[in-house]
C-alpha atoms as an extended CHARMM CRD file, in Angstrom:
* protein
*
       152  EXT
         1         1  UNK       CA              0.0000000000        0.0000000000        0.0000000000  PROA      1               0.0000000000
         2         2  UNK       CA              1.1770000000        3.6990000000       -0.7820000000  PROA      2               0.0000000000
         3         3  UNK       CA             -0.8090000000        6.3530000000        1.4430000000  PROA      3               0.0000000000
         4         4  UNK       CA              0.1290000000        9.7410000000       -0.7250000000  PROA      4               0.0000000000
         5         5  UNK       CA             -0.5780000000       13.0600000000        1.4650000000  PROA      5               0.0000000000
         6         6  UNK       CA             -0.5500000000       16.2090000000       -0.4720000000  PROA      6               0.0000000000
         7         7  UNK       CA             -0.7140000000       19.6020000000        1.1070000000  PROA      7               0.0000000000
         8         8  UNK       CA             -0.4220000000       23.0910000000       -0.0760000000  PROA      8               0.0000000000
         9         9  UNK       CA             -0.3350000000       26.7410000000        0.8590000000  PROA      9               0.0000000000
        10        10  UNK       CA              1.0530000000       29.8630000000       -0.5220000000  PROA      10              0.0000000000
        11        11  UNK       CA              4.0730000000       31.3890000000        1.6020000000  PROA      11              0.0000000000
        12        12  UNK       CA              4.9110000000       35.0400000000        1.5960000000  PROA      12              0.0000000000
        13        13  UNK       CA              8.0230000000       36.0910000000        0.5050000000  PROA      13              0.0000000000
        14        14  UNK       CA             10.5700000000       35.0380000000       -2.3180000000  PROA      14              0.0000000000
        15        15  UNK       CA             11.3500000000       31.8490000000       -3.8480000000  PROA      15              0.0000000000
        16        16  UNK       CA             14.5230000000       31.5390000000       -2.6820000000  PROA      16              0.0000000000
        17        17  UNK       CA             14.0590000000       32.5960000000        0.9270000000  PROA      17              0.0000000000
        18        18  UNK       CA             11.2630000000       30.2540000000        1.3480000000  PROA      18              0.0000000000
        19        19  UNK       CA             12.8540000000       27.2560000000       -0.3240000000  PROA      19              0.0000000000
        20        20  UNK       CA             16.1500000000       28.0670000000        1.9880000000  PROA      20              0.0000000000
        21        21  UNK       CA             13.4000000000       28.1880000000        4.9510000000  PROA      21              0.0000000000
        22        22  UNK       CA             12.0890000000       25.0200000000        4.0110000000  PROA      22              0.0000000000
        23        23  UNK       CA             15.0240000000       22.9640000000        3.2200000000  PROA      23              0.0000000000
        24        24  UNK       CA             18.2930000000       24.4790000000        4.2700000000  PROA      24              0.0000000000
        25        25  UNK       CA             17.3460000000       26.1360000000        7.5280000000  PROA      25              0.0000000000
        26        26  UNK       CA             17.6780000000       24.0490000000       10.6950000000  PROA      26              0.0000000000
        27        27  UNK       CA             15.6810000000       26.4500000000       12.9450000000  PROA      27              0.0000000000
        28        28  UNK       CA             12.7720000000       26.0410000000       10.4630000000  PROA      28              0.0000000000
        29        29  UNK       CA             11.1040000000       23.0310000000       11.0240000000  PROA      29              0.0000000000
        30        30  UNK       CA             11.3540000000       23.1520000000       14.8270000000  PROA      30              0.0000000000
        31        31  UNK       CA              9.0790000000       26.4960000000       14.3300000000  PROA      31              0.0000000000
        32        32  UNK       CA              6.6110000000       25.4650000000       12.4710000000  PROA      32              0.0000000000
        33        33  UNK       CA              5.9260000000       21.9430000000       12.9960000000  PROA      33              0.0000000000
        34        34  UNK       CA              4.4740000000       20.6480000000       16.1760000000  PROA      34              0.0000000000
        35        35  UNK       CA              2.4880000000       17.2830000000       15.1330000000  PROA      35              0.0000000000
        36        36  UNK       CA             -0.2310000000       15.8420000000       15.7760000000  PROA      36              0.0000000000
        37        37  UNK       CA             -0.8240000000       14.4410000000       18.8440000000  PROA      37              0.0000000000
        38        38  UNK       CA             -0.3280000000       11.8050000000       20.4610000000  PROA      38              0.0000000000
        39        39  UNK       CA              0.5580000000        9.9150000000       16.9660000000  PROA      39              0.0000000000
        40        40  UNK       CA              2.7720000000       12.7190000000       15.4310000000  PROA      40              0.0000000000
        41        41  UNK       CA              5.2400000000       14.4360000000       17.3520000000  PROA      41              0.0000000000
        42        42  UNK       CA              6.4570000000       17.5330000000       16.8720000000  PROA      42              0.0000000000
        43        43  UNK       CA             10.0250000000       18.2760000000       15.7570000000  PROA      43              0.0000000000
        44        44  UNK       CA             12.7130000000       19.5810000000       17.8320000000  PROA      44              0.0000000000
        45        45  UNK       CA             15.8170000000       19.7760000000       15.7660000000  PROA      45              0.0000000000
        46        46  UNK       CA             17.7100000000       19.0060000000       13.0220000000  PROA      46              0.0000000000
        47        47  UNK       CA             20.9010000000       18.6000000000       12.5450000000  PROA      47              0.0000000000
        48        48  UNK       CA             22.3650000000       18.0830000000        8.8240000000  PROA      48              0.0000000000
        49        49  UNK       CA             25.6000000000       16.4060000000        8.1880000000  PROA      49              0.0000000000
        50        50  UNK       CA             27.1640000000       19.0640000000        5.8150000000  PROA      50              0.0000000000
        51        51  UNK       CA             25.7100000000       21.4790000000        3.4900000000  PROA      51              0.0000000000
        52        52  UNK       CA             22.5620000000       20.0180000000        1.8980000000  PROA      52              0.0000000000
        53        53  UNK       CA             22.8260000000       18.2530000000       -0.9810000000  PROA      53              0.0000000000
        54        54  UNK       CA             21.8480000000       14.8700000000       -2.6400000000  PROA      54              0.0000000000
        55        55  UNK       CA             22.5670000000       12.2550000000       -0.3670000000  PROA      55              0.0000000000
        56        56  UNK       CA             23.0780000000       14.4510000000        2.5870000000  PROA      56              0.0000000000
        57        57  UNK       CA             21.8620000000       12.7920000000        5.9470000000  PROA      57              0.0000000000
        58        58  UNK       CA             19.7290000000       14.9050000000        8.6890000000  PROA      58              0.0000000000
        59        59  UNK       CA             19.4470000000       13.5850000000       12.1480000000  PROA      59              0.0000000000
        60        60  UNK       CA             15.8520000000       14.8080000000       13.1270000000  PROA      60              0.0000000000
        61        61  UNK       CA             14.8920000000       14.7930000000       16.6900000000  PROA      61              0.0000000000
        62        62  UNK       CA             11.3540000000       14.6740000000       18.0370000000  PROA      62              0.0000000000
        63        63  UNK       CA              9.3030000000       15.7150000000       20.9410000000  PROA      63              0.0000000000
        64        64  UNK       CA              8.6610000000       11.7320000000       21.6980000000  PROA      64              0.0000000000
        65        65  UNK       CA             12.4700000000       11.7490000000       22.5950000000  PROA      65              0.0000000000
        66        66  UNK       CA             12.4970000000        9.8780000000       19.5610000000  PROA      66              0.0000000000
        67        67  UNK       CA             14.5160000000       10.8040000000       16.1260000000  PROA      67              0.0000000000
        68        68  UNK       CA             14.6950000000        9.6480000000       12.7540000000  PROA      68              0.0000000000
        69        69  UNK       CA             17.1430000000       10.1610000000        9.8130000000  PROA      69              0.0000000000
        70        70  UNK       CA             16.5470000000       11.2590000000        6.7800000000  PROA      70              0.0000000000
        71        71  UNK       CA             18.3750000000       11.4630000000        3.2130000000  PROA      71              0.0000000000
        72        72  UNK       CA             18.2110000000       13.7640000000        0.8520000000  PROA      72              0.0000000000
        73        73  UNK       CA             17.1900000000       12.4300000000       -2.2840000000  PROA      73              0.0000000000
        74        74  UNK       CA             17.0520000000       15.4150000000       -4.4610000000  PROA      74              0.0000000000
        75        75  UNK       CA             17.6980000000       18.9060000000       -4.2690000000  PROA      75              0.0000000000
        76        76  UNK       CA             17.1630000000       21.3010000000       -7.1480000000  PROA      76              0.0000000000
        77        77  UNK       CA             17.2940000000       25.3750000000       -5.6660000000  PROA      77              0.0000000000
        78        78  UNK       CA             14.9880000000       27.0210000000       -5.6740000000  PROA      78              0.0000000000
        79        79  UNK       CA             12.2350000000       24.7440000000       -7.2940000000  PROA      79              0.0000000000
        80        80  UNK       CA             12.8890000000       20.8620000000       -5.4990000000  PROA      80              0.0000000000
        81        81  UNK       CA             13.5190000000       19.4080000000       -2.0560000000  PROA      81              0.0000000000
        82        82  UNK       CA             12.8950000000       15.8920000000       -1.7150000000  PROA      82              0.0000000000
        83        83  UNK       CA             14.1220000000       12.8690000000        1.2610000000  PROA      83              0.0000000000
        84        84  UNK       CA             13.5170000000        9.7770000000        2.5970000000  PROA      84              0.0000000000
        85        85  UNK       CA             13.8960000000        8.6080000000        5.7660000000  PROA      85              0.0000000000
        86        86  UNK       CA             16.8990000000        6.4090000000        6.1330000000  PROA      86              0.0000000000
        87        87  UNK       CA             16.5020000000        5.6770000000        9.4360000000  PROA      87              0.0000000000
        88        88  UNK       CA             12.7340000000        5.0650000000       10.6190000000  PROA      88              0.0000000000
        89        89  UNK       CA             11.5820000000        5.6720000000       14.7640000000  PROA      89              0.0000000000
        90        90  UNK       CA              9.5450000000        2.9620000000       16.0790000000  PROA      90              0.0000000000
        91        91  UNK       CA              6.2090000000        4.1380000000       15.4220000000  PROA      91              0.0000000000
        92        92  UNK       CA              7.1670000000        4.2560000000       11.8250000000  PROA      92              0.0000000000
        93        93  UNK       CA              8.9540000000        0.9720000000       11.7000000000  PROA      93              0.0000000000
        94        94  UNK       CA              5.2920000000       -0.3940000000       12.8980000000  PROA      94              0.0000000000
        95        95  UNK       CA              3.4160000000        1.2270000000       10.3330000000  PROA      95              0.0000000000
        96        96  UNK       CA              5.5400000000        1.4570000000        7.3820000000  PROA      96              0.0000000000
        97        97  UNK       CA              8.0230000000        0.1210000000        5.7170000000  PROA      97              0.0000000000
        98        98  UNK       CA              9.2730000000        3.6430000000        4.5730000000  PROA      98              0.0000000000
        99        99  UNK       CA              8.8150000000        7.2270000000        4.0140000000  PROA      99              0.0000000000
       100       100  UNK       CA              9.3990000000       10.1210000000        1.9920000000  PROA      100             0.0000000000
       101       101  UNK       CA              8.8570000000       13.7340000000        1.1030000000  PROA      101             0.0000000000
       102       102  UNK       CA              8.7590000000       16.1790000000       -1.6440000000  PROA      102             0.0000000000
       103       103  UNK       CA              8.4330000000       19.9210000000       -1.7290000000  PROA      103             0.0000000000
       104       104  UNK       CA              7.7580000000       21.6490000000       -4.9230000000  PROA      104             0.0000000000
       105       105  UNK       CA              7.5750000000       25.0650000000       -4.7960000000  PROA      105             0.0000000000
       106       106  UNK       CA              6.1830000000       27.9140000000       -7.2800000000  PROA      106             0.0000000000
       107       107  UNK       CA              7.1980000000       31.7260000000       -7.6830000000  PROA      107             0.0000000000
       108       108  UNK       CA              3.5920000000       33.7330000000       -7.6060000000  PROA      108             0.0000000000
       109       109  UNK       CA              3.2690000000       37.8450000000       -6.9020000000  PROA      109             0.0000000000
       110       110  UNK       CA              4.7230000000       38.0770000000       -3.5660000000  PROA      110             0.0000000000
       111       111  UNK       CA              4.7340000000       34.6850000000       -2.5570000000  PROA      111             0.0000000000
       112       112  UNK       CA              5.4590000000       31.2470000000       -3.2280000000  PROA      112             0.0000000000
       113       113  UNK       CA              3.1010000000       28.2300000000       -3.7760000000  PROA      113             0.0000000000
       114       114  UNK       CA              4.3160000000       25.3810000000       -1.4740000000  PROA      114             0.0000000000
       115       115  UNK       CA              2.9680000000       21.4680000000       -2.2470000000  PROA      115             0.0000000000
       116       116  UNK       CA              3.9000000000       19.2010000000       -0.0250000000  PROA      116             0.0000000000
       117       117  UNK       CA              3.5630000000       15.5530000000       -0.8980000000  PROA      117             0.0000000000
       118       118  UNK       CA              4.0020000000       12.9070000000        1.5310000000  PROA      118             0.0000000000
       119       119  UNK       CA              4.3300000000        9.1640000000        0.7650000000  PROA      119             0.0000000000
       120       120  UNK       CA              3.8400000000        6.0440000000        3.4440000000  PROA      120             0.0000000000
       121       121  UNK       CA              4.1790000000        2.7020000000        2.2330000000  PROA      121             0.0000000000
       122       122  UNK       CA              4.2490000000       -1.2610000000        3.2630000000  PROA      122             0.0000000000
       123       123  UNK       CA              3.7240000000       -4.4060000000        1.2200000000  PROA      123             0.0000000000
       124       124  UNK       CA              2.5280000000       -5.7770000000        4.3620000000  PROA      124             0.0000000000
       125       125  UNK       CA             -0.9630000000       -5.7240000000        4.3910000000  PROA      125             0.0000000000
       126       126  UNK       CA             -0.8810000000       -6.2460000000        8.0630000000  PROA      126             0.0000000000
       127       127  UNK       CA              0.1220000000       -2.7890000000        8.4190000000  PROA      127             0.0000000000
       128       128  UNK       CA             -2.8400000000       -0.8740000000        6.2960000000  PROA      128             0.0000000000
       129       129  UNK       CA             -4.7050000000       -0.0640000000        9.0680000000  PROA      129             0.0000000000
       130       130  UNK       CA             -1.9060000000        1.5560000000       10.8040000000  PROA      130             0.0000000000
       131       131  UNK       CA             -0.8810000000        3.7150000000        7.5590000000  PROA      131             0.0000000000
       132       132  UNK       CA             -4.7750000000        4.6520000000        7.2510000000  PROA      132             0.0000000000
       133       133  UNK       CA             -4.4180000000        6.0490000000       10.5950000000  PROA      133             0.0000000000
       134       134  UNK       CA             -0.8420000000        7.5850000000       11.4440000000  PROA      134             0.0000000000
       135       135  UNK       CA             -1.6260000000        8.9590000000        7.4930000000  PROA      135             0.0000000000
       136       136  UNK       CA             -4.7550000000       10.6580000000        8.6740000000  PROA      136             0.0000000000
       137       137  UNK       CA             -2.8250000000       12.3960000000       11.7850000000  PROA      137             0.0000000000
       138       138  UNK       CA              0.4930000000       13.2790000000        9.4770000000  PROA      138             0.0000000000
       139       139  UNK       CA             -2.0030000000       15.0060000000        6.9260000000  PROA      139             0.0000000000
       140       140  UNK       CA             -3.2920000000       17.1090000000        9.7940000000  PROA      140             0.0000000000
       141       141  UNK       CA             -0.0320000000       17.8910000000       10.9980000000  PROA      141             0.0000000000
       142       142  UNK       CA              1.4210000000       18.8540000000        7.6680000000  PROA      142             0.0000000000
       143       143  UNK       CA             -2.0200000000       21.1350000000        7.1740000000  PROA      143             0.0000000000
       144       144  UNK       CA             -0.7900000000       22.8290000000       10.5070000000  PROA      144             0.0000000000
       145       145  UNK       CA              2.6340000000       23.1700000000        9.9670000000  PROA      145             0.0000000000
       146       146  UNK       CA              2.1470000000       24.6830000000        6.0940000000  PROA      146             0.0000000000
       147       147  UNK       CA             -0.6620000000       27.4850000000        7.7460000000  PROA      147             0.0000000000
       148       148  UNK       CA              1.7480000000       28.1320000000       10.5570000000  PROA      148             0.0000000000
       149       149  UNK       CA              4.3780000000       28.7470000000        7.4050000000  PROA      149             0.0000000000
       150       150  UNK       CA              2.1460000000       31.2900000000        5.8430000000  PROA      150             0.0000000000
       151       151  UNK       CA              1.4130000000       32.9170000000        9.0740000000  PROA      151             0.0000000000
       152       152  UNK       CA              5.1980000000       33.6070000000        9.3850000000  PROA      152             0.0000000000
């Protein structure tokens, strides 16, 4: 099963700034995303291993106490910033067999258009109910996080 999440929201500001926010800054993400709890914790920090770039790793670590790693899989500025986690929690080694992100972003008047996509999947059908579920909650939180972007 593949559980695809898609949100979007239009970000003041330029393309570049916001695609910096949104991929390159480590302060970001601890900002503006706070979960969805209990199921989706918020994040804390991250920590990238060098400057980002394809393959880069990014130790991310969670309000749970938990943290994940994830791997940059592509990286196009300012247009394209895409990972996978390389290293699942243990939530997410429960209800998936892996995850990954994309964020494409679009130069409007004044602002930027920001779509998120979001991809769970498992070949164990064991799991479907849990990706159902945790993909429910990580919607939600991504709908949070994106309107807490374009509140600034």
């Amino acid at each position: 099963m593949v559980k695809t999440l898609v949100a979007q929201a239009e970000i003041k500001g330029s393309l570049r700034d916001v695609f910096l926010d949104l991929s390159e800054s480590p302060d970001f993400f601890p900002k503006h995303f706070h979960g969805f709890k209990p199921l989706i914790p918020g994040i804390l920090q991250v920590t990238p291993e060098g400057k980002i770039a394809k393959g880069i790793l990014r130790k991310v670590l969670l309000s749970d106490g938990s943290s994940v790693i994830e791997r940059i899989t592509d990286h196009v500025p300012h247009h394209l910033h895409s990972y996978e986690m390389a290293e699942l929690n243990k939530l997410q080694k429960l209800v998936c067999q892996s995850m990954s992100a994309t964020f494409k972003l679009e130069e409007l008047k004044g602002a930027v258009r920001v779509t998120w996509t979001y991809q769970i999947k498992s070949d164990n059908p064991l799991q479907t109910p849990l990706i159902l579920l945790v993909g429910w909650a990580f919607g939600k939180a991504m709908e949070r996080c994106l309107a807490s972007m374009a509140k600034g």
